[in-house]
DRENSE-195440 format. One record per residue (C-alpha): residue in three letters; x, y, z. Coordinates in steps of 0.05 Angstrom, whole numbers, plus 5000, padded with zeros to 4 digits. Each point is the difference from the previous one (the first is absolute). Example, Ala and Ser with C-alpha at 12.3 -4.5 7.8 and 13.67 -1.06 7.14 Angstrom:
# residues 2
ALA524649105156 SER502750694987 
//
This chain:
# residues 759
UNK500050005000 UNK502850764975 UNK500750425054 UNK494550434974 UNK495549434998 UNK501449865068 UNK499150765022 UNK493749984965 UNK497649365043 UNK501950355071 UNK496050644975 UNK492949564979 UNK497850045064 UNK500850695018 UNK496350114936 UNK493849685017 UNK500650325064 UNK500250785015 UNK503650254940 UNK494149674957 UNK495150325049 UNK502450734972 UNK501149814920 UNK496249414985 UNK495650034946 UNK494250075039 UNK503150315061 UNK502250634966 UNK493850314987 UNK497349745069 UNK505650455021 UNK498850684964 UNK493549945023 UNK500949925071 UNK505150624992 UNK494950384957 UNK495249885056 UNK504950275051 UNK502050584954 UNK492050215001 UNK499449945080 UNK506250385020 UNK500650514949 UNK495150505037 UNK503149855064 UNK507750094977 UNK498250784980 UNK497750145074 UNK506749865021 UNK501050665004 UNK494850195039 UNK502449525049 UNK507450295017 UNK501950205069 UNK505550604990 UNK498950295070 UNK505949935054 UNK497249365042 UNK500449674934 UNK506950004995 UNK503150105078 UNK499649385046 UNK494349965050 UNK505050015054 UNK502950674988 UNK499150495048 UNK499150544947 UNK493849404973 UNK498050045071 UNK499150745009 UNK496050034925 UNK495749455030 UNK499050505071 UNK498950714973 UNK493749794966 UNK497649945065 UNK501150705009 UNK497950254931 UNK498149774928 UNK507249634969 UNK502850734954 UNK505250214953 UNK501750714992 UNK501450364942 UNK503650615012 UNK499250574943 UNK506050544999 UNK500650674974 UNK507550284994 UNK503150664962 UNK506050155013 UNK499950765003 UNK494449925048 UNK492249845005 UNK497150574968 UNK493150375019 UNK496649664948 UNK503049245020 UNK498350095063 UNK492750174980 UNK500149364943 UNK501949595066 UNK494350195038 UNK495049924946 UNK503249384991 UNK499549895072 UNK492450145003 UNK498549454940 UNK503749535027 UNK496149945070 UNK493749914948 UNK502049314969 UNK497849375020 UNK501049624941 UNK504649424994 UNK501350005077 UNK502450645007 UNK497850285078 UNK500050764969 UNK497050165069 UNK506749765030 UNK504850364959 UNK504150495027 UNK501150694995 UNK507150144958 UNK506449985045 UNK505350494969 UNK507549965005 UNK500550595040 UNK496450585037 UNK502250574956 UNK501349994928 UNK498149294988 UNK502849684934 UNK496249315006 UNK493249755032 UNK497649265009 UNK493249725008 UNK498149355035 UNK494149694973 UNK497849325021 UNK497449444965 UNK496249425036 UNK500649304978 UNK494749434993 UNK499049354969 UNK501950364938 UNK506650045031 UNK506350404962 UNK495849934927 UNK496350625032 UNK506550495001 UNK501650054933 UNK492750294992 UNK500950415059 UNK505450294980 UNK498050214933 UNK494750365037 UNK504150445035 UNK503050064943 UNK494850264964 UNK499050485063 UNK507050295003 UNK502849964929 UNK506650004970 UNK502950775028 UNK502350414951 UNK503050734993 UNK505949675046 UNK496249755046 UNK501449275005 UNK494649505031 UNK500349315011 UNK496649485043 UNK504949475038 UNK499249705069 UNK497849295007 UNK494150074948 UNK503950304943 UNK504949515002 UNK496149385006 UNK495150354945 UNK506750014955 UNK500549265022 UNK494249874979 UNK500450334926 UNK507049664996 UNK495949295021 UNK493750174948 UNK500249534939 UNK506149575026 UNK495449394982 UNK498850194923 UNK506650324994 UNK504249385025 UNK494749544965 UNK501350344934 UNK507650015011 UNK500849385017 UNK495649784945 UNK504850444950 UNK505249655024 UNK498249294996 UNK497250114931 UNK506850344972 UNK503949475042 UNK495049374972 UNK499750224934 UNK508450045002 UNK499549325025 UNK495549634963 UNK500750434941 UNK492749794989 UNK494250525000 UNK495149465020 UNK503149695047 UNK501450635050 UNK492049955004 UNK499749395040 UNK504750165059 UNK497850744993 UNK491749705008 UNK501649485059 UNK504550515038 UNK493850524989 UNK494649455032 UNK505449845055 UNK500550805026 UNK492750135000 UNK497849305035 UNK505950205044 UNK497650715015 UNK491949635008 UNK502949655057 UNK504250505034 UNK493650425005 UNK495249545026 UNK506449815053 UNK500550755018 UNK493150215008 UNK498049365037 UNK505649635036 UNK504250705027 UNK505249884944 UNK504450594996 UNK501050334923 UNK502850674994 UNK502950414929 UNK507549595004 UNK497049355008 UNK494650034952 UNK505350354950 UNK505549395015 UNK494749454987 UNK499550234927 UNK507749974990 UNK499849365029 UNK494549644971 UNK502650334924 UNK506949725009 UNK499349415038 UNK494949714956 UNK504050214930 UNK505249695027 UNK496349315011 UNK497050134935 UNK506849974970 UNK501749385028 UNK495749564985 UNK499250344925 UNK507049774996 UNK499049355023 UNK492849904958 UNK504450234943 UNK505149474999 UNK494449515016 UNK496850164934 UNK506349894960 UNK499249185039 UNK493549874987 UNK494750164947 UNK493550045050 UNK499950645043 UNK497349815043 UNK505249475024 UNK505250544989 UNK496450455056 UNK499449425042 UNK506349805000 UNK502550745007 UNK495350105066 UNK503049365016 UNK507550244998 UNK499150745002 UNK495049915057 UNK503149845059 UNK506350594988 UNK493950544993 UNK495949735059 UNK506050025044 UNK501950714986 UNK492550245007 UNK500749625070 UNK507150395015 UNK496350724982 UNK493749835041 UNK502849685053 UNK505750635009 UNK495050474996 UNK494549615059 UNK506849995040 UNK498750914998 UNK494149775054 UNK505350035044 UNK501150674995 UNK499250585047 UNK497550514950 UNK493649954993 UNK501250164923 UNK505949544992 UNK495249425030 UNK493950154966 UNK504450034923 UNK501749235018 UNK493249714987 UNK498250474949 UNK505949814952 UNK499249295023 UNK493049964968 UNK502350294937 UNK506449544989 UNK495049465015 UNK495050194954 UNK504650114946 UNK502349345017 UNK494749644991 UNK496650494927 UNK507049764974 UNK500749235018 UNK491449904976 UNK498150614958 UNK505650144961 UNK501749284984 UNK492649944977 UNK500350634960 UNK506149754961 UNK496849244977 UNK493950394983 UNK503950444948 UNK504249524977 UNK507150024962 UNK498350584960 UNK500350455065 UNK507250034980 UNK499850284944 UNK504550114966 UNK504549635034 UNK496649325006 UNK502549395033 UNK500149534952 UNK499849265012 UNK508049704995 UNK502150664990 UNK507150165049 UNK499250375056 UNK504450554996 UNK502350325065 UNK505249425003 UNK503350354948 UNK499950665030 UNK504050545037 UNK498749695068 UNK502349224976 UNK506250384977 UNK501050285064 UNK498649415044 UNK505449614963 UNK505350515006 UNK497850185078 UNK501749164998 UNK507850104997 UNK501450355052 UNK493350115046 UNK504650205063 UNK503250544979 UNK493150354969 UNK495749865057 UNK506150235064 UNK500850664942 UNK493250084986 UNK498649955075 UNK505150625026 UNK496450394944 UNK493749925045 UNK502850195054 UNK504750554979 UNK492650274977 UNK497849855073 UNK503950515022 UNK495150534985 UNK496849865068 UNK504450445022 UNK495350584964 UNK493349695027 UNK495450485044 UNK494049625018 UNK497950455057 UNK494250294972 UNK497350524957 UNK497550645017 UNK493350244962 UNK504350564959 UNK505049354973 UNK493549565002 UNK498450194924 UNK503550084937 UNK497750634980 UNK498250685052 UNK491749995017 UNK497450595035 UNK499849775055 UNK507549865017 UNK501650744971 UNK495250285045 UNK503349645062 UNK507550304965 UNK494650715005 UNK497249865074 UNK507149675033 UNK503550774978 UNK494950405041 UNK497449505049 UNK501949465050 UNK501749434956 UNK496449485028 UNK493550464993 UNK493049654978 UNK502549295024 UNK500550045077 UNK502149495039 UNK493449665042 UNK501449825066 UNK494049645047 UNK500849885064 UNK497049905064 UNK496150695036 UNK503149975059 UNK507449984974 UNK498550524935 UNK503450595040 UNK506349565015 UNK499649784921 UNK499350604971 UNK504650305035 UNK504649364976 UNK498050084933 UNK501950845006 UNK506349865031 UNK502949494945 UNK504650314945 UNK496450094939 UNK493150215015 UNK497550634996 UNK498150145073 UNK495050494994 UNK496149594945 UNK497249535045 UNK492750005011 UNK493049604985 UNK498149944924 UNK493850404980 UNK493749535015 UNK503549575045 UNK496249805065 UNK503250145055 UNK501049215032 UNK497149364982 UNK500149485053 UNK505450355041 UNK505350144941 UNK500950684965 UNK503550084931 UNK504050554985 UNK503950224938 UNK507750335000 UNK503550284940 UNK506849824966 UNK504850514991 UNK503549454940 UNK495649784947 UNK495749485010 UNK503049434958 UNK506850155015 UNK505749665042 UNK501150485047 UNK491449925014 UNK500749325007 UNK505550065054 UNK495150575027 UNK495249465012 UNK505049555029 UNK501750405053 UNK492150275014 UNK499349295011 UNK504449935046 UNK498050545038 UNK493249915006 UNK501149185015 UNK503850195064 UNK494150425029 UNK497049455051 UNK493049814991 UNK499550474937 UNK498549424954 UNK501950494940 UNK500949804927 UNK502650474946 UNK496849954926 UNK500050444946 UNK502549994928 UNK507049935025 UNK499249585051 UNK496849554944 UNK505450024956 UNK504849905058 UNK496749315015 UNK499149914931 UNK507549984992 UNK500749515066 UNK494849504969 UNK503349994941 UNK508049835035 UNK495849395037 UNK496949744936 UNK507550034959 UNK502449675054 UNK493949405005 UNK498049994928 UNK505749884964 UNK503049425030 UNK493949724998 UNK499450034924 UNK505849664996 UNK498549425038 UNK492949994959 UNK504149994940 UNK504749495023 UNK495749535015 UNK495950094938 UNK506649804960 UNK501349455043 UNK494149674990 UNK499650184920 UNK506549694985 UNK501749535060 UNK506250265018 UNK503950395044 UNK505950204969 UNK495950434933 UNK495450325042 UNK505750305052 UNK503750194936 UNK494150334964 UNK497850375066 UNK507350334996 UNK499450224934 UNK493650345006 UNK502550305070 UNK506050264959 UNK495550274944 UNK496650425048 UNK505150355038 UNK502750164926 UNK493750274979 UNK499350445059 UNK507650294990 UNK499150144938 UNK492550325014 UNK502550345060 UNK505850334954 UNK495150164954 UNK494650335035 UNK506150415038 UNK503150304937 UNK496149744938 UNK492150315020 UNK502250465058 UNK495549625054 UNK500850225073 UNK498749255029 UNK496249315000 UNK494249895050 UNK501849585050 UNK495749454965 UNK504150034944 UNK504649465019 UNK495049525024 UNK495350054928 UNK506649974954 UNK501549365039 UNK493449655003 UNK498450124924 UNK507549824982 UNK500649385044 UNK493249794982 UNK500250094910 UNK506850045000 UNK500649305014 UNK494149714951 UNK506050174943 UNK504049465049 UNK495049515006 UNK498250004931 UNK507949944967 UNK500549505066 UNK493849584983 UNK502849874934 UNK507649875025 UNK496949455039 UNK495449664946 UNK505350014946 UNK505949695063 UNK495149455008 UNK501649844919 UNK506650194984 UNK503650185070 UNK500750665044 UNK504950374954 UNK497049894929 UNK494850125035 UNK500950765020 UNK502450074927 UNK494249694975 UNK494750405054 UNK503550634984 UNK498350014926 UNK492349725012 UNK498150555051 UNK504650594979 UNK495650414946 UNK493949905038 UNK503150265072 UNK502250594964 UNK493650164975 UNK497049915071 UNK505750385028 UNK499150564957 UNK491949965004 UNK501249925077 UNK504850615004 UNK495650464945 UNK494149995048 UNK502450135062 UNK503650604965 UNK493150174990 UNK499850315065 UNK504450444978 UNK494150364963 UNK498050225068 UNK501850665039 UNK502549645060 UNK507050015016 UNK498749255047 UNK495949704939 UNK505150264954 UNK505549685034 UNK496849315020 UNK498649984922 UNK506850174983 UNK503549575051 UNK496249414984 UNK499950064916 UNK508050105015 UNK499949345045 UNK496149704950 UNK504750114946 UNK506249755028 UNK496249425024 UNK498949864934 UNK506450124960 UNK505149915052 UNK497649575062 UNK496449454960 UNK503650014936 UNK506850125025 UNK501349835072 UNK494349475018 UNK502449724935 UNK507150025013 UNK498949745078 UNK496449384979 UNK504649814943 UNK506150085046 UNK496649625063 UNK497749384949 UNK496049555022 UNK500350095081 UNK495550564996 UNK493849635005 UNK503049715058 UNK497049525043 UNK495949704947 UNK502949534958 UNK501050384937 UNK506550255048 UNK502549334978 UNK499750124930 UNK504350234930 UNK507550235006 UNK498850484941 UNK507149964970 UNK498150344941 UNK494350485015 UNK499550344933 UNK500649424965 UNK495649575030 UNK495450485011 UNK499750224914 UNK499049224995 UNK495349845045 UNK495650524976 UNK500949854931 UNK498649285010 UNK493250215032 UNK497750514949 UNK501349454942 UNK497249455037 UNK493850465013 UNK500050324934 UNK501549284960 UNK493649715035 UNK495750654991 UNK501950014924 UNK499249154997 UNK492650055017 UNK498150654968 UNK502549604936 UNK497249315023 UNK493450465005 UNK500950344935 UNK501049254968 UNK495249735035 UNK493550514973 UNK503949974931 UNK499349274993 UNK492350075026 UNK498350484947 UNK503849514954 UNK495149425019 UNK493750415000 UNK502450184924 UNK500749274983 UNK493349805037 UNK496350614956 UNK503449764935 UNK498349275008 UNK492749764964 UNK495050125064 UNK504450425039 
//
């Protein structure tokens, strides 16, 4: 028996089983319409997703925080408000007429009510100074409700309208709180069509590269398409009935993720379905037979991302936590749309999908002919010296860590371009106390408040005599009192941070005070505390996830402790080169403190699908021809279609580039980096180079440890192969022709029987 026969005897079974479930000649269409059906019931829902984001501040700090905590206890004391604080500056000085504008403006504003604004509430203008006043700001509150932050934006406009632009030199803008997260939000609006139509640009440039096939790109394109929205269906019903946490980052990452993970599975197992057709004429053997081999590399690296990202439950941040099951679900979805839909799509259309590049039956397959079976064989000589070189590179690059400033970003680095709102705080900070319009909120019990607030005066960094009881404030609520103090740095700075530090430490020692400190910068204090504790937790925990993943897939130790290494490598590369980029390339001030943590998860958790699928294919071909030809022979099989996943991979999560968001920016640009010398220098060069110099004991213990010598890798491996594709292309053409004969010498006899007398 050939050795394809005999493959083709181990793979029956698996074709009558699951594989033949998705692209039988039945089950196909009992496939599209089960999707189709699913496509009709979640469409509505997936477009309310939306409607369902959380982008106010519990949604992203930790429950535990004591700045969470005070949020949680001032709306005991009054309704949970942002201020937006409008300013009036000219330099020469507040004329006659300004000051006049500002009290008209003054009087409109305590008239509104729309949108949450408490116009009653608002307060009459504070100027810079007594005499000869050059600026003047206005605090005007706006009151939050189930609406939540998707009522600022609208607020703010209001004012807006109320106040104007200035003019004539007089400069107006509105800032505080309100402006900025209004800025936020116009920054957020649209993320989900404009990273949807992105990352749909760029798979359909990168597919139609690839397959060089205007029909085909359709396919993957459709499935991906059906994955997102059934993906976004369920996210929504999860957050607006089971507490599920979605805010504008998550909902924007799920996109990105569920675009390139499932273009990259769609790549694979087109690859695989392609050679497949070259074996064997019926198509839908080929797919089964591709699901069969193909099946197990894409299911494992779906169960890598979804797993790594489930592991984010372990986070502090409530943001960070709730982003884990939200990408889960749409890895897992895509998953599954392209291991049953798309492999049901593809029988239905048949060859011609291809066009015009059509798989012909016998025809040679011809990526072992290509750049990267060139480069296996010559990696093959001497595989030492390329991957201990091609290993210093990566870390020489690692040195940019030195250049890394994840501590945070203040709201003026927060966005690529200058909103209003951060040039009115620039305005504000040169005539007022910086820290102006976001106070610090300090609750504590009644009987201590003198003792507190005189703490609170006392500490460097407040502004003493700005301590007092916010307008519409009760008095106490069940013996505690709230107070507010003002920042003489601005709000989101360091310098406010270590404000807050040592507030907190003052107002902690006051016995049987009981006092917490909240407030925007207490938030982003914690924030920043949260997010040290969840670097620290998360990502060793990834890499055990990931470890373990590998162990199981390919039953060894020895690959999976090498592969880990690799990726590890990959990343700190990719953030020393990012790092040196974002310091002198695009001028960025820092990296949130999250920055790290993302880059790593998404890294660890795609990076190594590339891995699993070159390793996948090492292992099937060693089980044939030995470890070493075996590399060789992976190598050239997997090599065109990883690059094509790399680069799909690495085009959409540049797609958040497309965003004015320096920490989107930079997660996209970190990660398409990682991407890319996953693809082109960890997997082809030094994953290659590893394995071929280790041999055969890196799949130890099993017993493929015990294995080839590999003498002459190149060799062997060009033979091997070549032996294959003939004995596989022989048989192909031997029973297309056997075929042809066959309905030749039937059409033959019918002749004879219709010439014969009676026929």
């Amino acid at each position: 028996m050939t050795e394809i026969q005999e493959q083709k005897r181990r793979t029956r079974p698996a074709q009558r089983g699951i594989a033949h479930l998705v692209c039988g000649r039945r089950a196909k269409w009992v496939v599209l319409v089960l999707w189709l059906a699913v496509l009709f019931v979640t469409a509505p829902f997936a477009q309310k997703l939306t409607d369902a984001q959380d982008n106010d501040a519990a949604s992203w700090l930790p429950g535990s925080a004591e700045s969470t905590q005070v949020l949680e206890l001032s709306e005991n004391f009054r309704p949970e408000q942002i201020p937006a604080i409008v300013v009036y500056a000219r330099d020469s000085g507040l004329t006659a007429e300004d000051r006049a504008a500002i009290t008209e403006d003054v009087a409109r504003l305590k008239q509104l009510t729309d949108h949450g604004i408490r116009g009653a509430e608002t307060r009459n203008p504070a100027f810079d100074r007594e005499t000869d006043p050059r600026a003047a700001r206005i605090h005007v509150p706006i009151t939050m409700d189930e609406q939540g932050w998707e009522r600022v934006a609208p607020a703010v406009d209001s004012i807006r309208d109320v106040v104007g632009a200035g003019g004539g030199g007089l400069a107006v803008h509105i800032t505080g709180p309100g402006g900025t997260s209004a800025d936020f939000a116009e920054a957020f609006e649209g993320i989900d069509s404009t990273l949807l139509l992105s990352a749909m640009a760029v798979v359909v440039v990168m597919l139609l590269l690839t397959y060089r096939s205007p029909t085909l790109l359709l396919v993957p394109l459709l499935a991906v398409i059906v994955a997102l929205f059934t993906a976004q269906a369920l996210i929504y019903l999860l957050a607006e009935h089971a507490g599920l946490t979605v805010n504008g980052q998550s909902a924007g990452i799920l996109t990105v993720l569920v675009f390139g993970a499932g273009t990259d599975y769609a790549l694979l197992l087109v690859a695989r379905y392609r050679e497949e057709l070259r074996r064997h004429e019926d198509r839908h053997e080929a797919m089964a037979l591709a699901l069969h081999r193909a099946g197990p590399a894409v299911i494992a690296s779906g169960a890598t991302v979804v797993l790594s990202m489930l592991v984010l439950l372990a986070a502090e941040m409530n943001s960070t936590s709730g982003l884990g099951p939200v990408a889960a679900i749409g890895v897992a979805v895509g998953l599954l749309a392209m291991l049953t839909l798309f492999p049901a799509l593809l029988v239905v259309f048949g060859r011609w999908i291809f066009w015009p590049v059509i798989p012909h039956l016998g025809t040679e397959n011809p990526d072992q002919r290509g750049i990267w079976a060139r480069m296996g064989r010559r990696i093959a000589h001497r595989p030492r010296m390329i991957w201990a070189a091609t290993a210093i590179a990566l870390a020489v690059c690692s040195l940019g860590l030195i250049q890394l400033r994840a501590e945070g970003l203040s709201n003026a680095d927060a966005f690529t371009d200058k909103p209003d709102s951060i040039t009115g705080q620039e305005v504000s900070a040169r005539y007022f106390p910086a820290g102006s319009g976001d106070p610090l909120v300090i609750v504590s019990n009644q009987a201590q408040a003198e003792r507190v607030g005189r703490a609170v005066a006392e500490t460097r960094g407040v502004v003493p005599e700005s301590l007092g009881l916010p307008p519409g404030t009760k008095p106490s609520y069940d013996g505690k009192v709230l107070f507010e103090a003002t920042l003489s740095d601005p709000s989101d700075s360091e310098a406010a941070k270590q404000t807050v530090e040592r507030v907190r430490d003052a107002v902690h020692a006051v016995p049987d005070a009981d006092a917490q400190v909240g407030g925007g910068t207490a938030a982003l204090l914690d924030l920043d505390r949260a997010t040290t504790h969840d670097n620290v937790l998360i990502i060793p925990l990834v890499l055990v996830v990931v470890l373990l993943i590998l162990c199981v897939l390919l039953r060894a130790l020895i690959a999976p402790l090498l592969l880990i290494a690799t990726v590890i490598l990959s990343f700190t590369a990719a953030l020393g080169i990012s790092a040196l980029a974002f310091r002198h390339l695009f001028d960025y001030a820092g990296e949130s403190t999250d920055f790290p943590l993302f880059v790593f998860v998404f890294l660890v958790a795609l990076g190594i699908d590339y891995n699993i699928f070159l390793t996948t294919r090492i292992r099937e071909e060693a089980t044939h021809q030995g470890t070493r030809p075996g590399v060789v022979t992976g190598l050239a099989a997997t090599g065109a279609v990883i690059t094509s996943a790399g680069l799909v991979l690495a085009g959409t999560f540049a797609a958040l580039g497309t965003l004015p968001m320096v920490a989107l920016a930079e997660i996209g640009f970190a990660v398409a980096l990682g991407v890319l010398l996953d693809t082109f220098i960890v997997r082809s060069i030094l994953v290659t180079s590893l394995f071929l110099d280790v041999g055969p004991k890196v799949w130890w213990p099993h017993r493929l440890a015990r294995g080839d010598g590999g003498a002459s890798v190149a060799r062997e491996a060009r033979e091997a192969w070549e032996a294959r594709e003939a004995g596989e292309a022989g048989e192909a053409r031997e029973a297309w022709e056997a075929r042809e004969a066959g309905e030749a010498r039937q059409a033959r006899e019918a002749e004879g029987t219709a010439d014969r007398p009676g026929g």
